[in-house]
N, C-alpha and C positions, 0 to 999 in steps of 0.2 A: 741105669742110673746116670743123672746128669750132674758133670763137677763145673763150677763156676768159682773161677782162680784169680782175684782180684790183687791190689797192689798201688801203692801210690806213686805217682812219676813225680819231675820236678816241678810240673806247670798242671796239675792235675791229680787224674787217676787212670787205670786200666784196668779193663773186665776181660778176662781170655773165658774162651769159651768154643770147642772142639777145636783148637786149633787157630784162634783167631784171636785177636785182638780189637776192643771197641773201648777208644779214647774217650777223655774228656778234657777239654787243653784250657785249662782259662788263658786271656791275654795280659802280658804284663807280672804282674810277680801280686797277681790276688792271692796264687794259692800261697804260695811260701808266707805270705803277710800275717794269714792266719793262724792259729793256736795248732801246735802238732795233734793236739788231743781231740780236736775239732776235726781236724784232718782225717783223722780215725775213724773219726763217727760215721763222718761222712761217705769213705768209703765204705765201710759197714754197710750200711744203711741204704747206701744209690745204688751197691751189688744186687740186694735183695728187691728192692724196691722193683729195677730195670729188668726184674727177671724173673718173677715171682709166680709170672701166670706159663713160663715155658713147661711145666710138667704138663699141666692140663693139654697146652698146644700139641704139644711132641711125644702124649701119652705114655709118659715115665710115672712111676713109681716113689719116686726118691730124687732128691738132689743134694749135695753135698757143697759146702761153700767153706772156703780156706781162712776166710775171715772167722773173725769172734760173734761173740749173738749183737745183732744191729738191734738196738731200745725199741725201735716203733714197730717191729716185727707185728706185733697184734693188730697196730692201726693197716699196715698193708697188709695183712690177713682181711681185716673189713673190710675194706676198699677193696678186693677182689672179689668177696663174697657178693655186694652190693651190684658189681660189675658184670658180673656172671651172665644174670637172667637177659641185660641189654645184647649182648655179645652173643645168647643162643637163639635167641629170637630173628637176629639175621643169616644165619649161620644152619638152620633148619633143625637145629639140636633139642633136645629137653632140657631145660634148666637143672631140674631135679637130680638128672644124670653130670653134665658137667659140676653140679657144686658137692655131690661124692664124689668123683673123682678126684677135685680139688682137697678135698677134709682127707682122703686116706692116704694123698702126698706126706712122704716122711721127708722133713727139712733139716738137714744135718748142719752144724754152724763148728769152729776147728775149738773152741769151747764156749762157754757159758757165763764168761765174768765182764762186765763192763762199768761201766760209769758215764756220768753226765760231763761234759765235757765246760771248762771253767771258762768261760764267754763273759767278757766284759766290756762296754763302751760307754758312750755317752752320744744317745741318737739325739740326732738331730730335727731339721726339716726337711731332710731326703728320703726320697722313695726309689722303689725299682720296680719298672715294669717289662714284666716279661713280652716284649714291644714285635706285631706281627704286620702294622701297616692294616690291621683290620678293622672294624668300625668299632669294638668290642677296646680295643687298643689305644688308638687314635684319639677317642671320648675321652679315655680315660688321662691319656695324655692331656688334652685338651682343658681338663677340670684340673688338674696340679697345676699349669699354667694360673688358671685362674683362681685358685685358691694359693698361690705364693709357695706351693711346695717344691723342692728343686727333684729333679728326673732324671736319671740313669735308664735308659729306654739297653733294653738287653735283647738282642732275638739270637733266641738256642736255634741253630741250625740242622734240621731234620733230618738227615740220611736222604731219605724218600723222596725229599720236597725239594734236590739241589738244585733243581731246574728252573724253581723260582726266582732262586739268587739274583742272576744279571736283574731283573728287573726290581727285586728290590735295592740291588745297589745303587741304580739310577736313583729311587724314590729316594732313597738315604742321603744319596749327594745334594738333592733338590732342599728336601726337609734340614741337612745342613747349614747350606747357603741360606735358606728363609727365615727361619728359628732360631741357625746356634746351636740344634739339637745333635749329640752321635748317635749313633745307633752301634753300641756295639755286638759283635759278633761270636758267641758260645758256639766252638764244636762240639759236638753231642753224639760219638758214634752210636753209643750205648744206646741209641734211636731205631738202629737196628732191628732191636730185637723186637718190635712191633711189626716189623716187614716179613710179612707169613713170607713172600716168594723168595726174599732171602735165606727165612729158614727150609722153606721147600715143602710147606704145609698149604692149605685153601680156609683157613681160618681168621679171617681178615679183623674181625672188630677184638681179637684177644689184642691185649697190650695198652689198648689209646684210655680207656675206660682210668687210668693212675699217670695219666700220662703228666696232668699239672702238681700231684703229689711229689713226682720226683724232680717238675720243676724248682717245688718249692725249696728243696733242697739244695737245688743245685744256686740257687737265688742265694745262697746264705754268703757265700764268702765274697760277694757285691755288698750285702749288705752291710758286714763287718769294715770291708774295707772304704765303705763312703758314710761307716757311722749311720746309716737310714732308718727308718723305721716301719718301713713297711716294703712287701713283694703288695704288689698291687694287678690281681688277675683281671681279667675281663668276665666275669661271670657271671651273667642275668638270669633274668627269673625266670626264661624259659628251662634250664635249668632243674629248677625244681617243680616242673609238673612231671607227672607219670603217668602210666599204662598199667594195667595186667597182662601176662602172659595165657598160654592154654593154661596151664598149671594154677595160678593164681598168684604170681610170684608181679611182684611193683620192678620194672623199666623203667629205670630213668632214660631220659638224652645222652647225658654226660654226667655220669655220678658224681666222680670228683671236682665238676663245678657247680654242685648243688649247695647252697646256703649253707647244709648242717654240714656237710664233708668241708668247706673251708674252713671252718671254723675247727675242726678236726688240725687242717695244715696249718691253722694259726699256733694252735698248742707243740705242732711239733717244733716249728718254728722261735717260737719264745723259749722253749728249750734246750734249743742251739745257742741261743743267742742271750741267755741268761735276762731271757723277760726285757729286754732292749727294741727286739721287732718282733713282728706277726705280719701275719697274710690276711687283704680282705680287698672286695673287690667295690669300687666306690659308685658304679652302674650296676650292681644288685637289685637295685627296685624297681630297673625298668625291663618290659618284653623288647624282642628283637627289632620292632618297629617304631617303637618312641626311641631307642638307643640313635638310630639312623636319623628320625626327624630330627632328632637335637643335635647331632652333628652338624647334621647338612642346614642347620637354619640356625644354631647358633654360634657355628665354629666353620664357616664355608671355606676359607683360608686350608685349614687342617683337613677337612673332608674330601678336598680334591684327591688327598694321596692315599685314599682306597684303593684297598687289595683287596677280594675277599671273593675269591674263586681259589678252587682245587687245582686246578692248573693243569695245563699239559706241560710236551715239553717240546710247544714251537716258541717258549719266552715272552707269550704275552702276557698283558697284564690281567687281562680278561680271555678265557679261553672262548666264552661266549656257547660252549656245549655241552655244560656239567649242572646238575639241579642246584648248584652254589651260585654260580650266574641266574640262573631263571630267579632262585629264589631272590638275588641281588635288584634284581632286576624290576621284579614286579614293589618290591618295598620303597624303593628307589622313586620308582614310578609313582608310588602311592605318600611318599615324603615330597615330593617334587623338585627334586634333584638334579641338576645340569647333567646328563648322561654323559651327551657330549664330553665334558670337561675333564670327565672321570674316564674318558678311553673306549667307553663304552658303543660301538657302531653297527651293532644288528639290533633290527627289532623282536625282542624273546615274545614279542606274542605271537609270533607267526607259527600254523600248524604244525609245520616242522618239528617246534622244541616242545609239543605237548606233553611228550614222556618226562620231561624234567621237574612235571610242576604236582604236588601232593595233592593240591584240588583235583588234578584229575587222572589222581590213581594211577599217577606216570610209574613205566618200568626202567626209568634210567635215573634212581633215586638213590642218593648216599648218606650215611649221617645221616644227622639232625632228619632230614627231608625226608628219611623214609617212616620219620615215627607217626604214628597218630597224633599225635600231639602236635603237631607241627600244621595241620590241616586248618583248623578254624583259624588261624594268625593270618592263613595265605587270604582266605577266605576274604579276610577285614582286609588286607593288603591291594588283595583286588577290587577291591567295593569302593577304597578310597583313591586306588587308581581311575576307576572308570570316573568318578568324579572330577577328577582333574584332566578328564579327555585323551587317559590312552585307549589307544585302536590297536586292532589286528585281528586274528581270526578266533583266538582262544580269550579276546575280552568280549566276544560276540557271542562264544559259548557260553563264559562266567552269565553274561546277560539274561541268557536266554533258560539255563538251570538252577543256578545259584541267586541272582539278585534279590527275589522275593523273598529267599529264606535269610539273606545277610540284613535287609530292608526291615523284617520282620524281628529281627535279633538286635538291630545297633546298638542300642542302648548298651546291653551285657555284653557285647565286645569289645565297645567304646571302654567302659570301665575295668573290663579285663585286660588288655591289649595299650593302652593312655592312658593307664591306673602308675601312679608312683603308689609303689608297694613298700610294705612295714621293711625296711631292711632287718638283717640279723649279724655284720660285721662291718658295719661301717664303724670307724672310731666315731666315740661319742663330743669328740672335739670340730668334726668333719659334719657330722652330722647332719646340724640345721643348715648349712649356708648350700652341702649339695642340695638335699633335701628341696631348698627354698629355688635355687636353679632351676630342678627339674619341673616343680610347679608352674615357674613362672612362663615355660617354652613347651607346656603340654596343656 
């Protein structure tokens, strides 16, 4: 049986768990600012949430929690369910098999009475965006700018990822000086527990699958305390396309930033928050490559301070050897992007990085890059790079295998791929005027 022993500090909360402890520190006096009864919830609720899929990991039976029963229990019940079949699919597993294993988990809570927690303000035109330096971020940043909404840019800092820090401090200091902008900084131990080698298991993709649900949460006592009105994700529509497994079981990418799962953290959201805020993500409508052309061609200012590699940890900005660079790389290429400017100084079309790239069935693929789904995009990535005259030895191959079939297709990837899609959580005040942006720069 596994016990997870939760607890509020005075700038936060803490999750013990065999013996350890995983912080959550806000800065300043956010948490004390907020409603005790909110306080409650929340640690309820982020214990469960941050921890939900350990039985399945660590092949327990049972888990017991010292807290009372957290309200959205059933929503992160879904959200794991939904998450399962992505998570076995990399992992060599059966779907079938880990989501029994998951259903005959007995979830013990220290009892069973709660209440909705009495949240009240008067939002404003503030937002908060769980703020990464990525292109998915940056946009989005980029659009509250230009739509008059004021920005609370938050990056929850990942256990796993501390190695990126020095460099995004530098970005931060720069985006300061230029903008005005902070960037502030959530500790997040409870990050944790998504790091199999910390727990000492080989099960890598359990955990990330809810990993923006329990942002959403953790988004709440920013948004109380700056009155806002929205957590504002970076979540597009590649998103919501899928796969089948052997089984026949729908993979998503990234569940929880699928159109219909935000719209799920909207509701949990407004019920913190007494119908005041919700979550939604105002780059919804577009694929991973019209996100980047619109940056990079209508926000060049803001797009220089892309991040958006997995990172090692020699502290570059660009590790330049992970399929997150390739992929960066060839979009980049095919938006027409200063490289340069962004850091970027190897050429990813060289033989060398062929494993990195899904067009051709590379073995050094993570995330996103390894799903099917992610294939035809590169496809168009490359097609409208070679248009714009990148060289090297794998746009010589794209040339030589692929261009006839991409040549053959443009039209349906053109519209698939530089389609503004029907959104599903855009406020309907925000609406027409993103809406009308995106039109006017695709």
């Amino acid at each position: 049986m596994l016990n997870i022993n939760s607890s509020k500090t005075r700038d936060g909360m803490r999750v013990s768990f065999r013996g350890k402890n995983y912080g959550i520190a806000y800065p300043g006096k956010k948490w004390e600012k907020i409603p005790r009864d909110l306080q409650e919830t929340l640690v309820r609720n982020i214990a469960l949430v941050s921890t939900i899929h350990l039985p399945v990991v660590l092949e327990e039976k049972k888990i017991r929690y010292n807290t009372g029963f957290p309200i959205f229990e059933s929503m992160f019940y879904q959200n794991m369910i939904y998450d399962i079949p992505s998570c076995t699919m990399f992992n060599g597993r059966r779907a079938s098999e880990a989501i029994r294993d998951f259903m005959n988990v007995d979830f013990e809570f220290s009892d069973y009475e709660f209440s909705i927690p009495d949240t009240s303000y008067d939002a404003g035109d503030n937002v908060v965006i769980p703020f990464t330096f990525g292109k998915d971020s940056l946009l989005t940043f980029a659009l509250c700018r230009e739509l008059g909404l004021k920005q609370s840019l938050v990056h929850v800092e990942e256990p796993m990822f501390r190695h990126e820090m020095p460099q995004k401090d530098i970005l931060s200091g720069k985006l300061k000086k230029e903008f005005n902008a902070d960037v502030e900084r959530l500790t997040h131990k409870t990050g944790l527990f998504r790091d199999m080698a910390h727990l000492g298991v080989d099960k890598k993709e359990f955990g990330w699958g809810h990993q923006t649900t329990e942002y959403s949460l953790l988004m709440v006592p920013y948004l109380v305390n700056r009155k806002a009105r929205l957590v504002l994700f970076g979540n597009e529509q590649d998103n919501n396309y899928y796969i089948y497994d052997d089984e026949g079981f729908i993979c998503y990418p990234s569940f929880d930033q699928s159109s219909s799962w935000t719209q799920q953290q909207d509701a949990m959201v407004k019920i913190l928050t007494g119908n005041n805020a919700g979550v939604s993500s105002l780059i919804e409508p577009l694929n991973d490559f019209a996100i980047l052309k619109i940056l990079h061609q209508r926000y060049p200012r803001l797009a220089k301070y892309q991040m958006s590699c997995f990172s090692d940890k020699t502290g570059k900005r660009w590790c330049q050897h992970c399929s997150k660079c390739a992929r960066s790389y060839i979009n980049l290429s095919a938006a027409g992007a200063d490289l340069k400017s962004l850091g970027i100084t190897t050429n990813m079309l060289e033989k060398k990085f062929r494993n990195y790239y899904t067009v051709f069935s590379g073995s050094k693929l993570d995330g996103f890059d390894a799903s099917a789904v992610a294939r035809d995009e590169q496809l168009f990535s490359f097609y409208l790079a070679y248009k714009n005259g990148a060289k090297g030895y794998l746009m010589d191959e794209f040339k030589k295998k692929y261009l006839r079939e991409v040549r053959k297709n443009e039209d349906i990837l053109s519209k698939k791929y530089l389609r503004v899609h029907e959104p599903k959580t855009i406020p309907a005040d925000l609406k027409r005027q993103v809406l009308s942006i995106f039109r006017e720069e695709l």
